[in-house]
N, C-alpha and C positions, 0 to 999 in steps of 0.2 A: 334786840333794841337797836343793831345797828339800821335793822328795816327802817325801824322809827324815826332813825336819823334822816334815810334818806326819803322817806313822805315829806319832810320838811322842806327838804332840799326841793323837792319835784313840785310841790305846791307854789313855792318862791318861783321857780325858774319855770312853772308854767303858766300858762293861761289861766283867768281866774275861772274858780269852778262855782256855782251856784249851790249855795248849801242844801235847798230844799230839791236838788235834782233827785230823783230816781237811782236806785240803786245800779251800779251800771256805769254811772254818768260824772265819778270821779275823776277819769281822768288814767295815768300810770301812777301815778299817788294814788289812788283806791287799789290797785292792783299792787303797788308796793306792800301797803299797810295791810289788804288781808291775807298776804303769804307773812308778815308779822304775828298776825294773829293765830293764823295753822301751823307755828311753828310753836309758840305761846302754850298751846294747846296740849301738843305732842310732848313739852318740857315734862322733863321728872321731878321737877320743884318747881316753888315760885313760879307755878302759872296764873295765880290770883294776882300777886302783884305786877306782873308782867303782862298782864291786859289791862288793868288801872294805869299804868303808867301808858298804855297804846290806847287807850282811848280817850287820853289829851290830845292827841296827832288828828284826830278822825273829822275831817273835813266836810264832811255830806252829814246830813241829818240821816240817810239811810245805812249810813255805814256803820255811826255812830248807837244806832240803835242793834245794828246784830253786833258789836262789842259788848254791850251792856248784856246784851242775850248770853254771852258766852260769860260774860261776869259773875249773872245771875246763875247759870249752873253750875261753875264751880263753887262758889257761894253754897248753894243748895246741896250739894255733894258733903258738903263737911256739916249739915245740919241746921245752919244758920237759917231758919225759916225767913225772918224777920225781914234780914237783910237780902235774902235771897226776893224775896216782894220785891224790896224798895228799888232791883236793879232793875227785874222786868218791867216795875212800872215806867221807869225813865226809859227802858226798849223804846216801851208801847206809845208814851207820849212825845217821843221825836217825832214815829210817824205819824200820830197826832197833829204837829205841828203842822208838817206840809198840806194839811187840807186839801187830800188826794182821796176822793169819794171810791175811786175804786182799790184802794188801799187806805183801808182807816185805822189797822191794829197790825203791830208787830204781830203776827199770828203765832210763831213758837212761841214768844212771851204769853202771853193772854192763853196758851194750852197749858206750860207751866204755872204760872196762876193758877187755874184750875185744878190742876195735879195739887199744887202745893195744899190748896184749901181743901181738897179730898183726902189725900194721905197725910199732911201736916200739921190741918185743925180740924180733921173729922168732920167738915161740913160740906155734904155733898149737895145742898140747896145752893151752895156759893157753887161751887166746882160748876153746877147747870149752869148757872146763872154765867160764869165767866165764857162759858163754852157756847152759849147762845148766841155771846157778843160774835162770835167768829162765824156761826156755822153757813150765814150764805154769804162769806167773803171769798173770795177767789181766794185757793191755796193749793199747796202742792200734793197729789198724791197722798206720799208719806205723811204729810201732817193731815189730812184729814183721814188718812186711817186712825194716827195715834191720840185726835179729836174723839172721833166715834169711840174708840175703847176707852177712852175715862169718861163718857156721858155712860155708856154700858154699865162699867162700875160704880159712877154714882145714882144711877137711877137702882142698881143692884143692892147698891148700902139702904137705898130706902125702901126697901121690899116690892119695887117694881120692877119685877123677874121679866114681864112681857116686852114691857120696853124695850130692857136691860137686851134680851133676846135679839127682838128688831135692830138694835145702834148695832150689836156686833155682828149681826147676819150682813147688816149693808157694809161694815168695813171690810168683811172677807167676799163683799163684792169688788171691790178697789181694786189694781193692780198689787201685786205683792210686794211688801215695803219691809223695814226691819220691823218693825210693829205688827205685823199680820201674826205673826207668832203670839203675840199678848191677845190679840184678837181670839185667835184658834182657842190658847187657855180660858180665858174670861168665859166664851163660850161654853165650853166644856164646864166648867164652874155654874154658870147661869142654870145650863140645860138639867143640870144633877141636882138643883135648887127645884126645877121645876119638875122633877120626876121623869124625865124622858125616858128615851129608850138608851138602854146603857152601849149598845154598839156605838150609836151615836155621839154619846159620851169619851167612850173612850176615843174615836178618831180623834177627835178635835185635840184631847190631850196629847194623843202622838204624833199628831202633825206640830202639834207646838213645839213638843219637844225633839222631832225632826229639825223645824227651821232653826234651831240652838238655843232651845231657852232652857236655864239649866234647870235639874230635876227640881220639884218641891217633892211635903208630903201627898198633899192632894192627888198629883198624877200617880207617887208610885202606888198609893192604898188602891186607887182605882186600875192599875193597869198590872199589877204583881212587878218583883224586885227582876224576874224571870222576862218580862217582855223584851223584847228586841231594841223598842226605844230609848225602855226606859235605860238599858245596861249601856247603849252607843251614847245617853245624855249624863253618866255616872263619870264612864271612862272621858269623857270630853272635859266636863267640868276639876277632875283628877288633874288631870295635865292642863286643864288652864291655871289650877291651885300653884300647881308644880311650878312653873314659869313666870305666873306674879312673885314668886320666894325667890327664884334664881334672879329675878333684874332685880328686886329689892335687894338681893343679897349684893346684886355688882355696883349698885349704885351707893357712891360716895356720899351724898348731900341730903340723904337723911326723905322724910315725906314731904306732902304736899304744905308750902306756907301756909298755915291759917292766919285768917283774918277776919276782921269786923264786916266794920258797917262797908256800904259802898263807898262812901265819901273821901276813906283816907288815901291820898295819893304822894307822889313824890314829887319832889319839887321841881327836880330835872333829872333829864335822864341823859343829860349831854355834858355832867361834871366832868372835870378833867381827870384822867386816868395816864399819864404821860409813859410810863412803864406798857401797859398793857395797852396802849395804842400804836407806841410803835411797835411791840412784838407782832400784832394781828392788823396792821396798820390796812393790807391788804384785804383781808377777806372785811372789813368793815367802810372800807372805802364808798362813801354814800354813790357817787360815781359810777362805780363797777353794779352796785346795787338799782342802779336807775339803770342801766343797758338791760340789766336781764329784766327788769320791767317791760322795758321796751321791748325786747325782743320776746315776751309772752302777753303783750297786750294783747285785746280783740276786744273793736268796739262791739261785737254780736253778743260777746256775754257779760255775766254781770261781774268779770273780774275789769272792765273798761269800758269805756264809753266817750262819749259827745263831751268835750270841755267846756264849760259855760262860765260863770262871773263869779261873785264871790267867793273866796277861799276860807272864812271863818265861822266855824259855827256858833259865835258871840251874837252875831249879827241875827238870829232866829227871829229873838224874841223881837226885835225892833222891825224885822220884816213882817212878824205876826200882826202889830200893832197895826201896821201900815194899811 
């Protein structure tokens, strides 16, 4: 939160920034506020309420929208389908707003939409249909691997094997992403639907479960308890159990905040704590926080960029009108 504090600080004492800029093009306040967010993230609690309250600060419409992205999956992680929508849709329609033809959809929002309506509401005609909106938008690699395997799976929910086949042959043409592994399975899944050749089957499952995806039953009935993959993805998944119980066990503060809908927030995050400011008076020093900004800006990536005009993201809708 003290990040928070200081995006404030750097927004005030900088040039103004254009809200509908490009991601990029916040300024060292963007670069403030997403080392906020990656930190938000990495918390052992209270990381839902702790990006509610960082994405009051968020200056840019593009910034604003991958906070809500990060909302929406924690959201989503605790079940909340509903809510977990309501966040990627406000993702999706910031960058809506900016009426940037070659960027029209927050593109992980609009995949998780699709996820949601595949695994959430059983409707894999939705899950297409959100997945269409993206498929010839510029995106990263890894997102369009993890695109093509839930078009895979929903064309697979609806007994279109061949498809189903085709989306996941073209994602294991992509570069190798953390998704290519769901790739690999899904495939193996498909091919065993359609009767393949069982060598071919099996690869695909032990390449999945090579790149670390942890055992199910479908791999180990097809690959025996005895396979080399399957026992390296048994023992891996063991000591990752192990080590979620050992930080759970050192961790003081209990699980993750739940929460509602998207809308609840806090009033401020800059109430007075007079105790616990002077004790940490320094590591929270909005100041000290704006130098290491500055000393990891770079206008070349998207943690920085071009400073432009306005500083508030109030101003959207009246720029929209205009």
């Amino acid at each position: 939160l003290a990040y928070g504090n200081a995006t404030r600080v750097a927004i005030v004492q900088g040039e103004p920034v254009d809200p509908l800029v490009k991601a990029g093009g916040g300024g060292i306040a963007e670069n403030i506020l997403r080392r906020a967010v990656k930190i938000a993230k990495s918390a052992p609690s209270q990381r839902l309420e702790t990006l509610r309250i960082l994405s009051t600060h968020a200056h840019t419409a593009a910034l604003a929208s991958d906070i809500y992205y990060e909302i929406g999956l924690e959201i989503s992680s605790s079940g909340d389908v509903s809510s977990a929508k309501e966040a990627f849709a406000i993702a999706s329609q910031f960058i809506t707003t900016r009426n940037d033809e070659e960027s029209r959809f927050h593109i992980g929002s609009i995949i998780e939409l699709g996820r949601l309506a595949l695994e959430g509401e059983n409707d894999a005609n939705k899950a297409i249909e959100y997945m269409n909106k993206a498929k010839d938008a510029h995106m990263e690699d890894g997102d369009h691997v993890k695109l093509l395997v839930l078009v895979g799976r929903a064309h697979m929910a609806l007994g279109e094997i061949e498809v189903a086949i085709s989306e996941l042959t073209r994602a294991l043409s992509l570069p190798e992403s953390t998704d290519t592994q769901n790739a690999h399975y899904e495939l193996a899944i498909a091919l065993s639907k359609n009767n393949a050749d069982k060598h071919e089957v099996d690869l695909h499952f032990e390449k999945a479960l090579d790149l670390g995806m942890d055992p199910t039953a479908e791999a180990i009935e097809a690959l025996g308890e005895r396979n080399m993959s399957v026992m390296r993805a048994l023992n891996r998944q063991y000591y990752k159990q192990f080590n979620n119980q050992a930080d759970s066990g050192r961790s003081s503060e209990g699980g993750i905040l739940s929460g509602g809908g998207v809308g609840s927030q806090s009033s401020s995050i800059f109430a007075s704590q007079q105790a616990s400011e002077d004790d940490s008076a320094q590591q929270s020093d909005p100041l000290s926080l704006l130098e290491q900004g500055a000393s990891a800006y770079d206008a070349n990536n998207v943690m920085g960029g071009a400073v432009e005009a306005e500083s508030n993201l109030s101003n959207l809708s009246n720029r929209q009108a205009k």
